[in-house]
KELO-943232 format. One line per 8 residues: number of its first residue (from 1); their letters; for each residue x, y, z of N, C-alpha, C. Coordinates in pm, whole numbers, padded with zeros to 5 digits. Each point is the difference from the previous one (the first is absolute). Layout:
N
NUM) a) X/Y/Z/X/Y/Z/X/Y/Z  ...
// end
This chain:
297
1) xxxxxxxx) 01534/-00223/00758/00061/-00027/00130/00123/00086/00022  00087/-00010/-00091/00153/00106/00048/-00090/00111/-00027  -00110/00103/-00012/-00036/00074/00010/-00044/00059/00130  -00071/-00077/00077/-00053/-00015/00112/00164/-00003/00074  00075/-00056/-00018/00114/-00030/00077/00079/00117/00000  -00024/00082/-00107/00065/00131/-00026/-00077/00126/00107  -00131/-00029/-00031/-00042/00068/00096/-00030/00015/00172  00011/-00121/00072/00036/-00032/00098/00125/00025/00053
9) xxxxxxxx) 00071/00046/-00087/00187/-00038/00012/00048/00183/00044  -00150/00090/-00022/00021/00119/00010/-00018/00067/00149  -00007/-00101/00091/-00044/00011/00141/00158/00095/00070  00096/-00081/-00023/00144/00067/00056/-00038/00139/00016  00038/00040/-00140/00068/00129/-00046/-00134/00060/-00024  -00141/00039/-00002/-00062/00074/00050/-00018/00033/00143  00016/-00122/00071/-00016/00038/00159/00154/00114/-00015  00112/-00050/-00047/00131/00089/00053/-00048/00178/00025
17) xxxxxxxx) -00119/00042/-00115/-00011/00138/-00045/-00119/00019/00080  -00061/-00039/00109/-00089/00036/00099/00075/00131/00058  -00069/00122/00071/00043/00084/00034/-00049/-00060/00190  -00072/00015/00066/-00040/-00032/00062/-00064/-00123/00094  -00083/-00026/-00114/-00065/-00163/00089/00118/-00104/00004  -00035/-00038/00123/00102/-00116/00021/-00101/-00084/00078  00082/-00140/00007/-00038/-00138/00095/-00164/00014/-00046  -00096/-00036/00113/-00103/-00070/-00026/-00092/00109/-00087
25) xxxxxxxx) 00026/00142/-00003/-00085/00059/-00120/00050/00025/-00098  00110/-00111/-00065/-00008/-00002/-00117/-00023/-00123/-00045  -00069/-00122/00125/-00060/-00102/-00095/-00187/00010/00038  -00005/00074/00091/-00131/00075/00011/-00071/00048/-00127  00084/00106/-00079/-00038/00072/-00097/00010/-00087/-00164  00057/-00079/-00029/00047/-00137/-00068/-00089/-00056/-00001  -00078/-00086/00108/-00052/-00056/00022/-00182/00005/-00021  -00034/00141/00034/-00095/00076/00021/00013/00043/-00178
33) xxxxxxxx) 00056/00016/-00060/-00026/00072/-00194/-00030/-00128/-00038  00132/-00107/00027/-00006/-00162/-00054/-00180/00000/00003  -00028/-00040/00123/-00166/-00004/00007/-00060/00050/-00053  -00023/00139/00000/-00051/00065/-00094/-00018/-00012/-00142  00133/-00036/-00022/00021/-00055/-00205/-00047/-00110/-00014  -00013/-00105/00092/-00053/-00144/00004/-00183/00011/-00024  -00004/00109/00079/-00199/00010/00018/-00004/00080/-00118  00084/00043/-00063/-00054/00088/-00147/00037/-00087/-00130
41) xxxxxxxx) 00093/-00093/00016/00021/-00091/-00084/-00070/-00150/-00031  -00035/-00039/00138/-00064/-00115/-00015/-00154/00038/00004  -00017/00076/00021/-00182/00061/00031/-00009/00049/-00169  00118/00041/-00084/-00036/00026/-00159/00035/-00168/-00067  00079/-00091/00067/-00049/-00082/-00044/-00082/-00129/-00007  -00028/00030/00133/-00098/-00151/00011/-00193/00100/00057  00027/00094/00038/-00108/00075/00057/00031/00037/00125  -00079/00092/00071/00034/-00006/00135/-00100/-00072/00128
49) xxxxxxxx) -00089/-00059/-00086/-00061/-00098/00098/00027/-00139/-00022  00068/-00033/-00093/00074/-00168/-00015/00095/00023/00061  00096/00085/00033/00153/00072/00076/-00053/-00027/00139  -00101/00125/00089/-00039/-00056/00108/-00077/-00135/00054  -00048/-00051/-00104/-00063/-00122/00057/00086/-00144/-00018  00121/00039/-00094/00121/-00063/00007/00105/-00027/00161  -00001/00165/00087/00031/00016/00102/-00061/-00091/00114  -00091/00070/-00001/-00110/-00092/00092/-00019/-00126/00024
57) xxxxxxxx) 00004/-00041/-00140/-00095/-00171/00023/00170/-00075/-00020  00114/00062/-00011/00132/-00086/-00056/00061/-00078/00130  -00038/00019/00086/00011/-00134/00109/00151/00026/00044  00067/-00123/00092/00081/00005/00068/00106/00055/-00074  00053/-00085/-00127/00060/-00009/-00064/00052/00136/-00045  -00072/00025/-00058/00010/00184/-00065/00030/00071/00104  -00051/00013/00137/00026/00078/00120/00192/-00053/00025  -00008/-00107/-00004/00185/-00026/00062/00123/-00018/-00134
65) xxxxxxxx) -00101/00038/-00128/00109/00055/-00120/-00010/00117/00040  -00076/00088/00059/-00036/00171/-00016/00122/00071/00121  -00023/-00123/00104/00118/00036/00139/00124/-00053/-00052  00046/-00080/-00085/00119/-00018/-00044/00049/00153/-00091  -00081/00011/-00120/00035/00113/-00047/00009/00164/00092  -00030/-00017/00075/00013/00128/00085/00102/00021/00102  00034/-00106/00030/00149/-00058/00042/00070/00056/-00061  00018/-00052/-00163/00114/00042/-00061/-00034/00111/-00030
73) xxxxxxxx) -00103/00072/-00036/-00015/00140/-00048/00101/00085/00120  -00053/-00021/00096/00049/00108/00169/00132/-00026/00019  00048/-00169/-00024/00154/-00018/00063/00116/00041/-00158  -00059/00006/-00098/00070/00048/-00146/00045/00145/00024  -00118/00090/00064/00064/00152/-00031/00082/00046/00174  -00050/-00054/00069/00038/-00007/00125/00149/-00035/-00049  00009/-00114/-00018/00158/-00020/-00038/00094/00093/-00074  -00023/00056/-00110/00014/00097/-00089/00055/00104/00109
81) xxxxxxxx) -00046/00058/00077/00011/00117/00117/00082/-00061/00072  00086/-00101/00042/00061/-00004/00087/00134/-00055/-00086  -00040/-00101/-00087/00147/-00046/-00116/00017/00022/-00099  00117/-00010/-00086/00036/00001/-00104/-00132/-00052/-00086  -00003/00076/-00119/-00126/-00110/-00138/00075/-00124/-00019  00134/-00024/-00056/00025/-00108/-00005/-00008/-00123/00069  00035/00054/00159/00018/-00088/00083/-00219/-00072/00015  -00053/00088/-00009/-00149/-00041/-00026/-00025/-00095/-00121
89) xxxxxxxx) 00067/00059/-00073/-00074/-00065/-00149/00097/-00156/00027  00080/00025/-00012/00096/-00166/00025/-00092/-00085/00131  -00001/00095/00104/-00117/-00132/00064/-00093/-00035/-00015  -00113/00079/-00116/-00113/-00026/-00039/00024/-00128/-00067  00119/-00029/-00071/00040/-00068/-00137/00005/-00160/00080  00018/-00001/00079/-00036/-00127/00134/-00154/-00160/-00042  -00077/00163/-00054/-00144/-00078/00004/-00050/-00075/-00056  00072/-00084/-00120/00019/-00129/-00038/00040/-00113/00069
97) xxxxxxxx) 00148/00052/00038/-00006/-00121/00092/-00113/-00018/00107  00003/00088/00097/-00081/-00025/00081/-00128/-00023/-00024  -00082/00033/-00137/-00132/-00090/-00002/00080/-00108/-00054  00085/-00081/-00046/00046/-00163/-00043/00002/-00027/00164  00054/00054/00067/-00006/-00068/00141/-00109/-00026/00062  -00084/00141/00001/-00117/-00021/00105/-00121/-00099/-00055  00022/-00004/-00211/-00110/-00102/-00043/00061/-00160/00041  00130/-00002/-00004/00037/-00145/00079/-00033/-00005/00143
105) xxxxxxxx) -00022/00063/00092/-00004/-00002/00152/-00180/-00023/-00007  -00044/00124/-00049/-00195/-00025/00006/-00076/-00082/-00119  00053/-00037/-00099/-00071/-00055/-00124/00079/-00114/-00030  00135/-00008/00039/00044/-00192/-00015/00057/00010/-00113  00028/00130/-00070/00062/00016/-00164/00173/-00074/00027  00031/-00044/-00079/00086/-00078/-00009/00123/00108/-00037  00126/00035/00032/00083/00137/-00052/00120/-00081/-00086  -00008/00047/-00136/00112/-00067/-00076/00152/00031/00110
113) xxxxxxxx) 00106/-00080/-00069/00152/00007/00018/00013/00174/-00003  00005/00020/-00084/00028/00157/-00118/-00051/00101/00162  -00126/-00042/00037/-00069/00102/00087/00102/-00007/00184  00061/-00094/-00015/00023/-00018/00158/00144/00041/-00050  00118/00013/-00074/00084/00055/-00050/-00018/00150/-00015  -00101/00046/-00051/-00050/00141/00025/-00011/00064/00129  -00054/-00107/00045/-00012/00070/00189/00083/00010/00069  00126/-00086/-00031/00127/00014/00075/00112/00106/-00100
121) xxxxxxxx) -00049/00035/-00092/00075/00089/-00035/-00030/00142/00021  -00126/00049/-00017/-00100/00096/00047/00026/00008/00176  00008/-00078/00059/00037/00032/00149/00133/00042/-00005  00107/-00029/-00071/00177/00044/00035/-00074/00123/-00059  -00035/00034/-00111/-00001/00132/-00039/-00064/00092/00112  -00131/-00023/00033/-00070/00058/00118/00118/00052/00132  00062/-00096/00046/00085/-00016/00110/00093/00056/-00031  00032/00043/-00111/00163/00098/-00050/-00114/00158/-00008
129) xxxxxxxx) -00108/-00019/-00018/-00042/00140/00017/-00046/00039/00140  -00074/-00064/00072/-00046/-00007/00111/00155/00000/00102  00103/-00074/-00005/00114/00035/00094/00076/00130/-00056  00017/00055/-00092/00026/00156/-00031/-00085/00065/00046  -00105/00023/00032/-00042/00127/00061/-00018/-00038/00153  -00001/-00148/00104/-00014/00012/00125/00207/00070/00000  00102/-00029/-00053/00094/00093/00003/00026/00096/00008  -00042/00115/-00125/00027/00066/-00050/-00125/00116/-00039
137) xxxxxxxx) -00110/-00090/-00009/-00087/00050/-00056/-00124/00109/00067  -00001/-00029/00160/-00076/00067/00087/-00120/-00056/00009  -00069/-00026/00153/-00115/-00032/00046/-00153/00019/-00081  00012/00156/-00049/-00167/00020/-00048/00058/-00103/-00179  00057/00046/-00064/00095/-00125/-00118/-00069/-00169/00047  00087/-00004/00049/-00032/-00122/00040/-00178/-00061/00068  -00043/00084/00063/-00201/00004/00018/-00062/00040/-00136  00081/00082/-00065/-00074/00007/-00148/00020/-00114/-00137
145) xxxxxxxx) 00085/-00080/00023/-00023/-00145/-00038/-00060/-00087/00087  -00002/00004/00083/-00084/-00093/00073/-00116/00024/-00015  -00044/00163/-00029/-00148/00043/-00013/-00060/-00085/-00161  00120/00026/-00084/-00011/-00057/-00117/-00034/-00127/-00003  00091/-00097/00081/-00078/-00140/-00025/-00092/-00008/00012  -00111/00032/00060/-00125/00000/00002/-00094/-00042/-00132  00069/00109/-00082/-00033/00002/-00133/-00011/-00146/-00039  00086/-00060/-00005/00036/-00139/-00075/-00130/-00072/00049
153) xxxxxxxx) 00073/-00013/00124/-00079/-00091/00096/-00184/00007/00006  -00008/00109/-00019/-00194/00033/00012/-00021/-00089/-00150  00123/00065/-00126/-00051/-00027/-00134/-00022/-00168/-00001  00062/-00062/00048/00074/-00129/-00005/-00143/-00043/00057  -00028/00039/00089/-00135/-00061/00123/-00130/00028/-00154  00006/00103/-00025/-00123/00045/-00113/00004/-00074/-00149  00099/-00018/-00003/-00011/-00092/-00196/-00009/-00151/00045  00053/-00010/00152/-00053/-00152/00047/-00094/00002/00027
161) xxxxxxxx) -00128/00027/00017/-00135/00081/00050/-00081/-00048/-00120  00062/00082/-00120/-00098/00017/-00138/00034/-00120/-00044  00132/-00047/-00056/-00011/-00156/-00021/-00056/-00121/00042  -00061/00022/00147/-00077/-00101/00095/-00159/00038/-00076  -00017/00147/-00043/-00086/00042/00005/-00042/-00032/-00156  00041/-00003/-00077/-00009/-00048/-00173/-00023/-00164/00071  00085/-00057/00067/00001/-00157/-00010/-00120/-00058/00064  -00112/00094/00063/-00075/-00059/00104/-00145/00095/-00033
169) xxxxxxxx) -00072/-00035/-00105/-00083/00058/-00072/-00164/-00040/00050  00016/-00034/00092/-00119/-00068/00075/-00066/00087/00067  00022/00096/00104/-00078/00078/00058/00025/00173/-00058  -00154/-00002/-00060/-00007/00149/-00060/00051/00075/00068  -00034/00041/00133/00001/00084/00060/00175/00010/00009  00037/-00060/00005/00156/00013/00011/00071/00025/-00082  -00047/-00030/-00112/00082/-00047/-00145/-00007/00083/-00052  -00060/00114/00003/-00026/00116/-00113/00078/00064/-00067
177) xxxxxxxx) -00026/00111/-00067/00093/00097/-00035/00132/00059/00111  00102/00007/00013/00082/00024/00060/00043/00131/-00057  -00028/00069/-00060/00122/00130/-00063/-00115/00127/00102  -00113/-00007/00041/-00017/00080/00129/00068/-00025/00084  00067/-00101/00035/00106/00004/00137/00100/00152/-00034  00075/-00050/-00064/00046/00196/-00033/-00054/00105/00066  -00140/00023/-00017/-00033/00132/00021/-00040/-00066/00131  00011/-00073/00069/-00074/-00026/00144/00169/00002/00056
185) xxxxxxxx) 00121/-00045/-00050/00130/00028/00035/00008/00174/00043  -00032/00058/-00122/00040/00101/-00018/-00111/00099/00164  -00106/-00042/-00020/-00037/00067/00094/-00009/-00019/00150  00069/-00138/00023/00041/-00023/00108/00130/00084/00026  00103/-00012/-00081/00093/00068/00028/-00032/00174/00059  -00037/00058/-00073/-00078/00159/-00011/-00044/-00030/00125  -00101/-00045/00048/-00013/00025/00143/00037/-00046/00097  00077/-00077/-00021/00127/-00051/00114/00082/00120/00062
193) xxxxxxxx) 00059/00034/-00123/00133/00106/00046/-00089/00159/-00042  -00113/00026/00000/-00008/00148/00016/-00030/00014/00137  -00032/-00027/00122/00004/00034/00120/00161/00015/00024  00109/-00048/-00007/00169/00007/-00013/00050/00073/-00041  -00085/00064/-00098/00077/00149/-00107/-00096/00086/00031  -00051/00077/00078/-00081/00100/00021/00108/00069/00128  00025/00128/-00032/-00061/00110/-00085/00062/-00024/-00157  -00048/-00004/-00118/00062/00019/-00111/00096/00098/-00035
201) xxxxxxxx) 00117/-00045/-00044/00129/00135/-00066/-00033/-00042/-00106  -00100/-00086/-00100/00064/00055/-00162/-00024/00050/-00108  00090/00103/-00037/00020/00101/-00079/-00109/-00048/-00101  -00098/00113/-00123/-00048/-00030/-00095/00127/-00088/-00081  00123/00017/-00005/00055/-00046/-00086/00014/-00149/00036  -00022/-00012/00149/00088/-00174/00055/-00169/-00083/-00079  -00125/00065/00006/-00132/-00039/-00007/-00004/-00027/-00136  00067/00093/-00116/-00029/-00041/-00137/00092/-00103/-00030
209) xxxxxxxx) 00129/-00040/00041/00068/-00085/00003/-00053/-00156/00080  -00092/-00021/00094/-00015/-00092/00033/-00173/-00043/-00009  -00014/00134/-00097/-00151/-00060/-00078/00037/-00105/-00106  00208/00056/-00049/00022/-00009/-00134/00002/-00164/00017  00085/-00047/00113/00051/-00158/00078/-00161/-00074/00057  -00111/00052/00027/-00094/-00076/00030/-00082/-00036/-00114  -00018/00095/-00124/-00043/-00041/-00109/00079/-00059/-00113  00137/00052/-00032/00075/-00064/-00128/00048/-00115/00054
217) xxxxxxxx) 00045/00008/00129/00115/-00095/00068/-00080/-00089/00063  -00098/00016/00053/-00084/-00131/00060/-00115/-00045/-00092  -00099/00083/-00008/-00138/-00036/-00057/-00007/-00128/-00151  00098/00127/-00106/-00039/-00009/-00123/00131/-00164/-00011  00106/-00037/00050/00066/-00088/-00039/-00024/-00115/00128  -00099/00020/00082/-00040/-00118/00041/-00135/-00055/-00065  -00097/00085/-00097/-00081/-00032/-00083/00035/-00086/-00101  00125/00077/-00074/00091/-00049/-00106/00041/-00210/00041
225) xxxxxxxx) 00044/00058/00146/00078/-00137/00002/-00115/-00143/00037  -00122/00057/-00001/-00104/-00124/00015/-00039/-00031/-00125  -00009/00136/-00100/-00057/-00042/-00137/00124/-00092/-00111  00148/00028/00014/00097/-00087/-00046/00030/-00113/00101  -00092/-00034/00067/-00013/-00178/00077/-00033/-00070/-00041  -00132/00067/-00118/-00044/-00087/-00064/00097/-00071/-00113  00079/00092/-00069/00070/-00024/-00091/00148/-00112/00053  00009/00080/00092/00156/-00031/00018/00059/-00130/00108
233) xxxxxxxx) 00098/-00077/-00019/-00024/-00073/00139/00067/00007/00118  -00016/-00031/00127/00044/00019/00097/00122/00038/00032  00126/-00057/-00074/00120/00002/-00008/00047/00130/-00078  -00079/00038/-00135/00000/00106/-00083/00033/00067/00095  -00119/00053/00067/-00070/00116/00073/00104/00029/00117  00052/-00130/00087/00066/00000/00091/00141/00078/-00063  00072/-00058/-00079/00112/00032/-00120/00023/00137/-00028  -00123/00047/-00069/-00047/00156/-00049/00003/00101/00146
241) xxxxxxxx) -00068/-00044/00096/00006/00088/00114/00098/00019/00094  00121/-00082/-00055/00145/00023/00072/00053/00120/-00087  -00083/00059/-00074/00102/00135/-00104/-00056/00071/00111  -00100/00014/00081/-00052/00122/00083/00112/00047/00097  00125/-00127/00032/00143/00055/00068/00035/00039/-00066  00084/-00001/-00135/00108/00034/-00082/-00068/00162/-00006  -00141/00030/-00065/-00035/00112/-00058/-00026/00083/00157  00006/-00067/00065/-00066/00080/00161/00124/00059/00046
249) xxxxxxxx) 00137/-00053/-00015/00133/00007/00069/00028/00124/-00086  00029/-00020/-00153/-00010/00079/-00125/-00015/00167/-00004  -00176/-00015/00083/-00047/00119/-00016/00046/00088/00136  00019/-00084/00108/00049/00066/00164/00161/00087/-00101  00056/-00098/-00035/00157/00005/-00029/00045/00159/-00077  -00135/-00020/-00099/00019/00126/-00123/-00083/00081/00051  -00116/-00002/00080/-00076/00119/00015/00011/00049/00151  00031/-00095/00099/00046/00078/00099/00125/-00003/00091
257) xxxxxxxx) 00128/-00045/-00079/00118/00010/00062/00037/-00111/00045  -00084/-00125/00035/-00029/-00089/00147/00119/-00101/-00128  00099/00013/-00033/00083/-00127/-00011/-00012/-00115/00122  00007/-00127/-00053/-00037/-00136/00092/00178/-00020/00024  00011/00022/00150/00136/-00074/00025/-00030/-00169/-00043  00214/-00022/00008/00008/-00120/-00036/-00048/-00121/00060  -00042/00010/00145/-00031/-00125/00059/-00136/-00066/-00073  -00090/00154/-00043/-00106/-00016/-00056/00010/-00029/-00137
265) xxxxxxxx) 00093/00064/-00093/-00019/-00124/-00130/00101/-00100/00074  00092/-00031/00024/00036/-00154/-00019/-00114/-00051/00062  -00096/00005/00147/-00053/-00071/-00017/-00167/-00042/-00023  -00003/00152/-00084/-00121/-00006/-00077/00014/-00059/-00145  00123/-00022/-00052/00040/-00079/-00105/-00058/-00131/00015  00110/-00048/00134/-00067/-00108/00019/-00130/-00084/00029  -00093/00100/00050/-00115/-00063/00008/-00079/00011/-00160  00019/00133/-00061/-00051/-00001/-00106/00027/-00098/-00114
273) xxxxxxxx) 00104/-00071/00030/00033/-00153/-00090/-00025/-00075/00032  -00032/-00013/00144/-00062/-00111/00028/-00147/-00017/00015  -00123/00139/-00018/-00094/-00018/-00056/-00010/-00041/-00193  00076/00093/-00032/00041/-00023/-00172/00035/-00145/00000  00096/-00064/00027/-00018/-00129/-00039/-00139/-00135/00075  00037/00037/00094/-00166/-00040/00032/-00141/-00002/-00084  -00002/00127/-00077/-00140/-00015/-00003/00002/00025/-00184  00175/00000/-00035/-00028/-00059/-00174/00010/-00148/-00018
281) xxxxxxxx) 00066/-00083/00102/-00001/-00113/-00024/-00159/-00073/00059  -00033/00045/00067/-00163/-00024/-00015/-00070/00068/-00081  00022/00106/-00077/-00099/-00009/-00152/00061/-00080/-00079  00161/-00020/-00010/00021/-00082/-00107/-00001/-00138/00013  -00087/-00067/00104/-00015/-00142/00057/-00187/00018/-00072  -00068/00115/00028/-00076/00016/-00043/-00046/-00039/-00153  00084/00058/-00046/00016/00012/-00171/00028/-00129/-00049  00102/-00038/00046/00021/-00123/-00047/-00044/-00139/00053
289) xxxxxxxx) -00066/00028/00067/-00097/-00174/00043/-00141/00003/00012  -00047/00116/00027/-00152/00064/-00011/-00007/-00032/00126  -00114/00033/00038/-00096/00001/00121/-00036/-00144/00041  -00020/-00069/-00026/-00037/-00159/00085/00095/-00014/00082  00136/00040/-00039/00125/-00094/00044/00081/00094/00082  -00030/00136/00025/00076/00112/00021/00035/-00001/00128  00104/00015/00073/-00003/00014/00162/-00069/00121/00057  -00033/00005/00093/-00054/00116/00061/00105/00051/00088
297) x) -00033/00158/-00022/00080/00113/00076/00020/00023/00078
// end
């Protein structure tokens, strides 16, 4: 998992070294390899007629995980082009709480103390970043976090999706394999925004670079992160995939200049402690009472 998190975390600071492509053809081209590595990866491992007939027959369900993921695929690099990496990666970092919210609003999940303390601390932080840039920060700034929430918000709608979707094992057609939603994400996205980016500017070099982000950075560590699900638990995983800020901020910082002003760590600090304590005191509620008795997230 911090592997996968390492590699996802490389989105910043490769987009910084694009020569050319910008806005929607560079999640066009992302999007379009992603796919590509998905139909060469899952077609070597399951076949490529269990892959398509996975597509096909996977019912509603799989179709509105596939439009969630393409959401975030398009509004992730979209954002990237208009804001800061940090200011992206800190709002991605959101998407805990907001699936604890949206599984209490659509599924009746009950939200510990710990979680509603998180949300009001995670909002001052939000609101100390979000009122620095309507100041200071400039209009397209400020639409390029907003483009970012998206991110959260689609993710939040999609892991509430699959959890309904593990819990409700009754109709085949619905219930299936879910890790084709990906490549049905991925290729929704791709043809969404290539009518938007035509005529193409990008350079062989912007193309080997965002073959590099659709296959290392998307494909291979969203494979990764279904096969350590099995292992790992919810909270782990949730826990582990908050390093994708620290190492995402990290790599903008050292590899392309992009230091995070202060509004953004103080109040990316703050939200990042208030996912961190959030979601160790629910593994360690985990650990220590087991599963019969455990509150839900």
């Amino acid at each position: 998992m911090i592997a996968a998190t390492l590699m996802w975390s490389i989105a910043g600071v490769v987009t910084r070294h694009l020569e050319a492509a910008r806005g929607f053809e560079v999640t066009f081209w992302r999007s379009a390899f992603n796919a590509l590595a998905l139909v060469v990866l899952l077609s070597w491992l399951r076949g490529p007629a269990v892959l398509w007939r996975s597509v096909r027959e996977g019912g509603r369900m799989l179709w509105l995980s596939g439009l969630c993921w393409a959401v975030m695929f398009t509004a992730f690099m979209l954002a990237l082009t208009m804001t800061t990496v940090a200011n992206v990666l800190v709002t991605m970092s959101l998407t805990p709480l907001l699936t604890a919210l949206m599984s209490r609003a659509l599924l009746g999940h009950r939200l510990a103390w710990r979680t509603w303390v998180a949300i009001v601390v995670a909002g001052v932080g939000i609101g100390w970043m979000y009122g620095s840039q309507v100041s200071g920060g400039g209009a397209r700034t400020l639409l390029g976090t907003l483009v970012a929430l998206c991110v959260p918000v689609a993710a939040a709608v999609n892991w509430t999706l699959l959890h309904h979707v593990s819990r409700s094992p009754n109709d085949e057609s619905d219930h299936g394999d879910m890790l084709p939603a990906v490549l049905i994400g991925a290729l929704i996205s791709s043809a969404l925004t290539l009518p938007l980016c035509w005529p193409f500017a990008a350079s062989p070099g912007d193309l080997r670079l965002l073959a590099l982000l659709g296959v290392v950075q998307l494909a291979i560590p969203c494979l990764l992160a279904v096969r350590v699900s099995r292992v790992l638990s919810a909270p782990e995983i949730s826990l582990l995939g908050l390093l994708e800020v620290v190492f995402g901020v990290a790599w903008a910082w050292l590899g392309a200049g992009e230091a995070p002003g202060s509004a953004v760590l103080g109040g990316g600090a703050l939200v990042l402690g208030a996912m961190v304590f959030n979601e160790a005191w629910a593994l360690r509620g985990r650990t220590s009472i087991g599963p019969a008795t455990m509150e839900t997230r």
